[in-house]
Each structure stands twice: as structure tokens, then as C-alpha cells.
C-alpha positions as CSV (number, residue, x, y, z in Angstrom):
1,X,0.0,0.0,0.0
2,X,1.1,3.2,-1.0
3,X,2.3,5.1,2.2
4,X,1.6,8.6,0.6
5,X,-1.7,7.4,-0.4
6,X,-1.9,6.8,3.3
7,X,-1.4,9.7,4.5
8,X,-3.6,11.5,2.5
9,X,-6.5,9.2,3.5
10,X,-5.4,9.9,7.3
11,X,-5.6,13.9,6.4
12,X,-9.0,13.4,4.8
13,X,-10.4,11.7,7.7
14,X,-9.3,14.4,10.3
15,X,-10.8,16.8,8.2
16,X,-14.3,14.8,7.7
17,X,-14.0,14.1,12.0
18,X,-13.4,17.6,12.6
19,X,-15.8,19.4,10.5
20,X,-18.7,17.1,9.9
21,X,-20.6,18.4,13.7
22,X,-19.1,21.8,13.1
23,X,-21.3,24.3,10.9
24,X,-18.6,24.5,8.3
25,X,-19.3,21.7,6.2
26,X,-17.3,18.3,6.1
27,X,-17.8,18.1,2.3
28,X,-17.1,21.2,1.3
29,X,-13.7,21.2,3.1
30,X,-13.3,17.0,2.1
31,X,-13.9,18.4,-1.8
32,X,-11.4,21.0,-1.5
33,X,-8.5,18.8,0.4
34,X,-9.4,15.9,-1.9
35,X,-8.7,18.8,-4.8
36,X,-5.5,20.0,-3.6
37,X,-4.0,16.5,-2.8
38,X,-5.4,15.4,-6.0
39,X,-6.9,12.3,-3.5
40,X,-8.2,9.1,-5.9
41,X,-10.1,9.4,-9.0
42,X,-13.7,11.3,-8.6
43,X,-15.3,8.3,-8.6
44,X,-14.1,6.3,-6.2
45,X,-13.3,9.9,-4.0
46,X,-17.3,10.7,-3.9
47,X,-18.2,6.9,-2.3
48,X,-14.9,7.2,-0.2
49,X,-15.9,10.6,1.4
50,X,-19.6,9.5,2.5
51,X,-17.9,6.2,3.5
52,X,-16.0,7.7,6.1
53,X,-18.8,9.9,7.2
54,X,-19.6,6.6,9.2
55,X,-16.2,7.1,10.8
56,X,-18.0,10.2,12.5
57,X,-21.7,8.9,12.8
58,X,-20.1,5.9,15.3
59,X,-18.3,8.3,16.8
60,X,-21.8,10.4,18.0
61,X,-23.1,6.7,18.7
62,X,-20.5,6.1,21.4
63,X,-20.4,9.3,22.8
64,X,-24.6,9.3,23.4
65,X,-24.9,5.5,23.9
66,X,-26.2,5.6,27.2
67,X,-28.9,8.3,25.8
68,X,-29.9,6.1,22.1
69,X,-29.9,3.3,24.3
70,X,-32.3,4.7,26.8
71,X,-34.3,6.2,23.8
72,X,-34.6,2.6,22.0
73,X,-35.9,0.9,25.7
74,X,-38.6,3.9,25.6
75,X,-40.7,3.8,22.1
76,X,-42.7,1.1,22.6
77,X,-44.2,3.5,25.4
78,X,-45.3,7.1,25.0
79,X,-43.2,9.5,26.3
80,X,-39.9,11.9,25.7
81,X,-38.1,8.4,24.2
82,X,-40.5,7.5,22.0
83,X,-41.2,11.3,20.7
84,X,-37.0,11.5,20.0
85,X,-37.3,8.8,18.3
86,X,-39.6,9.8,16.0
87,X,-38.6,13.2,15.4
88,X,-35.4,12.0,14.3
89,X,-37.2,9.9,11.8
90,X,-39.5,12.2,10.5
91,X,-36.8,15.1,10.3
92,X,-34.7,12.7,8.1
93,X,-37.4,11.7,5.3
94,X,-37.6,15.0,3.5
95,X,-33.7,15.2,3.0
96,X,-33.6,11.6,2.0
97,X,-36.4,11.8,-0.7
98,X,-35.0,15.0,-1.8
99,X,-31.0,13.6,-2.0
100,X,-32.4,10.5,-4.1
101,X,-34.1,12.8,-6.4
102,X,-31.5,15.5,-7.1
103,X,-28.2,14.1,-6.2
104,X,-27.3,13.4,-9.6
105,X,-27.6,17.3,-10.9
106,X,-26.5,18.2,-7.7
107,X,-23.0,16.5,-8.0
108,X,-22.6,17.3,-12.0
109,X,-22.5,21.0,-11.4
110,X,-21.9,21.9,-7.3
111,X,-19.3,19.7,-6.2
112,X,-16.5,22.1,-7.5
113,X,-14.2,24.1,-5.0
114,X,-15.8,27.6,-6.5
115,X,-19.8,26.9,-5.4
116,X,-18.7,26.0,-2.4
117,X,-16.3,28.4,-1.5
118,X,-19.3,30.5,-2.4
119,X,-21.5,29.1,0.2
120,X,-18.5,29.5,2.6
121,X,-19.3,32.6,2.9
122,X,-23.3,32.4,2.2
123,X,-23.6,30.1,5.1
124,X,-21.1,32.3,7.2
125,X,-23.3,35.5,7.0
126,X,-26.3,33.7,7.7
127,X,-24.8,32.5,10.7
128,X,-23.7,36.2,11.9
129,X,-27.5,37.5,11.1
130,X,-29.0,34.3,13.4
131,X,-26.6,35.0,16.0
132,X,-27.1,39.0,16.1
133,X,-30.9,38.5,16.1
134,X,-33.1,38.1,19.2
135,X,-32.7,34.8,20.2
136,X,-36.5,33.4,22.3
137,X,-35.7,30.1,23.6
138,X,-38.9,28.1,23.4
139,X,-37.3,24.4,23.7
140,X,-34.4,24.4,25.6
141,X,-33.5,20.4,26.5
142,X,-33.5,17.6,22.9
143,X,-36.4,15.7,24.7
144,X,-38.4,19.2,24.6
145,X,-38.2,18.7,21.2
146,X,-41.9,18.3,19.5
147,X,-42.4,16.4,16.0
148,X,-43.5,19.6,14.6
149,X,-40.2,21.1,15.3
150,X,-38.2,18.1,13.9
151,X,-39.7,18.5,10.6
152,X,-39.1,22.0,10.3
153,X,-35.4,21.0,11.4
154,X,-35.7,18.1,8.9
155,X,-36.5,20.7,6.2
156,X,-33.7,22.9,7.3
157,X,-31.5,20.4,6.3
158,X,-32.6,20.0,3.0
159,X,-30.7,23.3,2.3
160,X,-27.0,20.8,3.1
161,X,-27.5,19.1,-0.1
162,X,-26.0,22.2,-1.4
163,X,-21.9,21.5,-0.9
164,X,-20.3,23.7,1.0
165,X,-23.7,25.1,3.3
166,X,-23.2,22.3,6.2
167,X,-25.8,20.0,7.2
168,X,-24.8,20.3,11.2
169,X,-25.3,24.1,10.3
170,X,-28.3,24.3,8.6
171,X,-29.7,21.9,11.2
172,X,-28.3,24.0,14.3
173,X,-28.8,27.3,13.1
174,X,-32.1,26.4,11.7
175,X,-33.1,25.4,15.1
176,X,-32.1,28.3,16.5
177,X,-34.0,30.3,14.3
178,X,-37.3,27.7,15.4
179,X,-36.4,28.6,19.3
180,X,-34.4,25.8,20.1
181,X,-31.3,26.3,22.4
182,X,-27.8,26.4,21.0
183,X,-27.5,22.8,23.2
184,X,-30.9,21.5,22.1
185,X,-30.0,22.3,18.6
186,X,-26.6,21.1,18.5
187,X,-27.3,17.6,20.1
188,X,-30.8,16.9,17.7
189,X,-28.4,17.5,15.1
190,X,-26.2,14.8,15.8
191,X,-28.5,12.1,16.6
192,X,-30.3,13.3,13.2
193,X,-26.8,12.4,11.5
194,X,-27.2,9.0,12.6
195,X,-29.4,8.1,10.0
196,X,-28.6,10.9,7.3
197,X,-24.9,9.9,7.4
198,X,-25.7,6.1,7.8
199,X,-28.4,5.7,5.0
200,X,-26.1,7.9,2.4
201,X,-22.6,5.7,3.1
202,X,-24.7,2.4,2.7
203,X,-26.8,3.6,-0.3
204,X,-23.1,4.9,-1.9
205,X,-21.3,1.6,-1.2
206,X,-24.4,-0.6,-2.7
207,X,-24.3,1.6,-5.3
208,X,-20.9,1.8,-6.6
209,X,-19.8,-1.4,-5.3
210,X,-18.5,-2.8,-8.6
211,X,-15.6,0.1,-8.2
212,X,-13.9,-1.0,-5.3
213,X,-12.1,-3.6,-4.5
214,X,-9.5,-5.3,-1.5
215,X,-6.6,-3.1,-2.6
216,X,-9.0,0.0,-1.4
217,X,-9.4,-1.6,2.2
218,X,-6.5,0.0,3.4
219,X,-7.3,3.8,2.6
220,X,-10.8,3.5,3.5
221,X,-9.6,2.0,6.7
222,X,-7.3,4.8,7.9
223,X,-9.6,7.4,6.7
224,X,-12.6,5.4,8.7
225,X,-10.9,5.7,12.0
226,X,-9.6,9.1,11.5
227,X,-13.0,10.1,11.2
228,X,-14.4,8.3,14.2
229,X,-11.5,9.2,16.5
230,X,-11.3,13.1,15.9
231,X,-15.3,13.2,15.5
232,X,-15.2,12.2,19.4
233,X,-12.7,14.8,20.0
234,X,-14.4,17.6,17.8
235,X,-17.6,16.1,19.3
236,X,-17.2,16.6,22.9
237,X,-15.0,20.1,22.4
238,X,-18.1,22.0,20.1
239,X,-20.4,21.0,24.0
240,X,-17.9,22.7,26.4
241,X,-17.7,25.3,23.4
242,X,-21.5,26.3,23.2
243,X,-22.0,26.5,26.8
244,X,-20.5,29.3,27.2
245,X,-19.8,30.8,23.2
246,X,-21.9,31.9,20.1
247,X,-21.2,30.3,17.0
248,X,-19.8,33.6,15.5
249,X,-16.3,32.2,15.2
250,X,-17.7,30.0,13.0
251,X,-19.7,32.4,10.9
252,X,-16.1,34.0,10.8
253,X,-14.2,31.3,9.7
254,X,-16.2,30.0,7.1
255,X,-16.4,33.7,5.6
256,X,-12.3,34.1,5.7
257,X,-11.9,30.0,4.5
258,X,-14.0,31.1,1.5
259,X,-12.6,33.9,0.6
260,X,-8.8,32.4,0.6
261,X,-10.3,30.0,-1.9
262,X,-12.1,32.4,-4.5
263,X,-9.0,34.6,-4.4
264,X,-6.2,31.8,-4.9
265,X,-8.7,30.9,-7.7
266,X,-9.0,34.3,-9.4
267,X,-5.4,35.4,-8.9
268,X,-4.4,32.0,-10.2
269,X,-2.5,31.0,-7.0
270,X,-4.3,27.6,-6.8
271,X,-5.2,25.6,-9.5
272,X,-9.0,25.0,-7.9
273,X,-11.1,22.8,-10.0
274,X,-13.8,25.6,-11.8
């Protein structure tokens, strides 16, 4: 196995750990790494990348065990368990049906370095507007969290299909904009990743199973366990951060990343894929 070829995998699955719960989008960081370390052939990079986006769903599953477990005991039976559950359901369907419908057109002509970039700093404003609004906490713990509010979360996410606007960001800021804490909001959006991240990795692997092949078990391996092991870290770190921070540094950061990009681009310091 290539050692190089390694390493790049291991970079690319920091990068999807780290950013995939942060509202700066994994993919639009994982298409702009995979771009500049010229990472695999397109094909077999677009079912690598949501492959180790599993890396980082088990990595929210170990961290809330003790809460999906307690959830799982509690649906047969009404109550907060049983409503979670099906919140998280509901607030997955209309991303799914929409991602099945539109992936195709979405991929041929967004998954470039310049639309995303461009959403960098789209998604980076929005932020800064949500957090210099009012904010009127109306559901401040997850298990306050009514199905009515998990679809209009659900629908919120929709918007991540576009690369580079960040489904833990449209989820978490869209929550805040529906009265939900910056907690409440933060920790609906990772259990809703559970089946968002899990149903696209199997669906891609299914899909485009006839491209891979043992000699890829090795670089899907490294970048797996990357994922998983700093998704724990970033994980636990963005918690401790919200209780006591906005997410302006975000809104900052993904403003600044994007503009880097668009003027290595235009000054022809990068060669970014158009």
C-alpha cells in the first residue's frame, strides 16, 4: 500500500471528523482537500468521502450510547423516548427523498471548489445574522423537542444538499432560528446524523460497489478511523464550546476560509477545479 496514499487518507479523515458536527461543512472542506491533494479518481473519492462519514456517525453513537440506548428501551411506550425517536425519523425523510431525487444534478455541477467556497461565505453570513438577532428560547433540552419542530429542522436540512452550506449548520442554526437552544439544537443535530450519514454511506457503497475492490481496504480503513477518533474529540470540544460561546467564530471562519479559496482561484495561485 502506498504510504503517501496513506497519509492523504489519514488527512481526509481528520478533516471529515473535525468538521462534519461543526457548521462548516465536512464536504465542502473534504472536496477542497481531496482537490489539492489530487486524492483518488472522482469516482471512487465521492463513495470514499460519504464512506467515512460513518467514521463520524459511530463516533456520536459512542459518545450518546447511554442516551440512544435509553431512547430505543422507551418507544414502545409514549413519552420523551419515543417522541426523540420519531422526530429523528420524520426530520430525516424529507432530506432523504430530496438527495435520491437531485443528487445526480447536484454533484454534475456543485461539487466544485468555487460553489462551495461561495456558500462558505453564504452560510457564514447567515450565521452572523442568526446570531445577532433576538434569540427566544422556546425548547431548551433535545427531549423538549416536538415532531412539529423536527420536521421544520428536517426541512432545514434539506438546504445541506447544497456543498459547502453544512448540514450540522443548517440543522443547528435552523433550530435556532425555530427557538431551540444552541444545546438542544446542537445535540438533535447529531443524533439526526445518525441516519442521514448512515443511510447515504450504505446507499453509496451498494451503489458503486462494482468500483472497489480489496486493494481499497486499506485507505478506507485509515480514513474510517480518522474520522471516528477526531469526531469524538471535535464532538465533545463543540459542547464545552456552546455552553459558554456563540457560533460567530464560525460564521467568521467560514467567511475568511472562503474567501482564501475564491482569491487563490481568481489570482491564479491555486489551480481549484472551476
Amino acid at each position: 500500500m502506498d504510504p503517501i496514499l496513506l497519509f492523504h487518507s489519514l488527512i481526509m479523515g481528520l478533516v471529515e471528523g473535525i468538521t462534519e458536527f461543526l457548521p462548516i461543512s465536512s464536504t465542502g472542506h473534504l472536496i477542497l482537500t481531496g482537490d489539492m491533494l489530487n486524492f483518488l479518481s472522482k469516482e471512487k473519492r465521492d463513495v470514499y468521502e460519504i464512506f467515512i462519514q460513518l467514521g463520524a456517525m459511530m463516533a456520536v453513537m459512542w459518545e450518546y450510547r447511554a442516551k440512544l440506548c435509553t431512547t430505543l428501551s422507551g418507544i414502545q411506550r409514549p413519552g420523551n423516548e419515543r417522541n426523540l425517536f420519531l422526530g429523528i425519523i420524520i426530520a430525516f425523510i424529507p432530506a432523504a427523498i430530496l438527495g435520491l431525487m437531485f443528487s445526480k444534478t447536484i454533484k454534475a455541477h456543485l461539487f466544485q471548489p468555487i460553489p462551495v467556497a461561495s456558500m462558505f461565505i453564504i452560510g457564514g453570513l447567515i450565521i452572523l445574522w442568526a446570531e445577532k438577532r433576538q434569540h427566544k428560547i422556546t425548547v431548551a433540552t433535545v427531549d423538549d423537542i416536538s415532531l412539529k419542530d423536527a420536521i421544520k429542522v428536517g426541512l432545514c436540512q434539506c438546504l445541506a444538499l447544497i456543498p459547502g452550506t453544512s448540514r450540522s449548520g443548517a440543522t443547528i442554526i435552523g433550530g435556532m432560528f425555530l427557538g431551540l437552544s444552541r444545546k438542544a439544537a446542537t445535540e438533535f443535530s447529531f443524533f439526526l446524523g445518525i441516519p442521514t450519514l448512515g443511510a447515504a454511506s450504505i446507499y453509496s457503497l451498494l451503489k458503486h460497489r462494482n468500483e472497489l475492490s480489496m486493494d481499497d481496504f486499506g485507505v478506507f480503513a485509515v480514513g474510517f478511523l480518522a474520522s471516528f477518533v477526531f469526531a469524538f474529540i471535535a464532538i465533545r470540544a463543540l459542547i464545552k464550546f456552546i455552553s459558554t460561546h456563540t457560533f460567530i467564530v464560525f460564521a467568521w471562519y467560514r467567511i475568511a476560509f472562503g474567501l482564501v479559496v475564491l482569491g487563490t482561484w481568481y489570482f491564479g495561485l491555486v489551480n481549484w477545479t472551476a
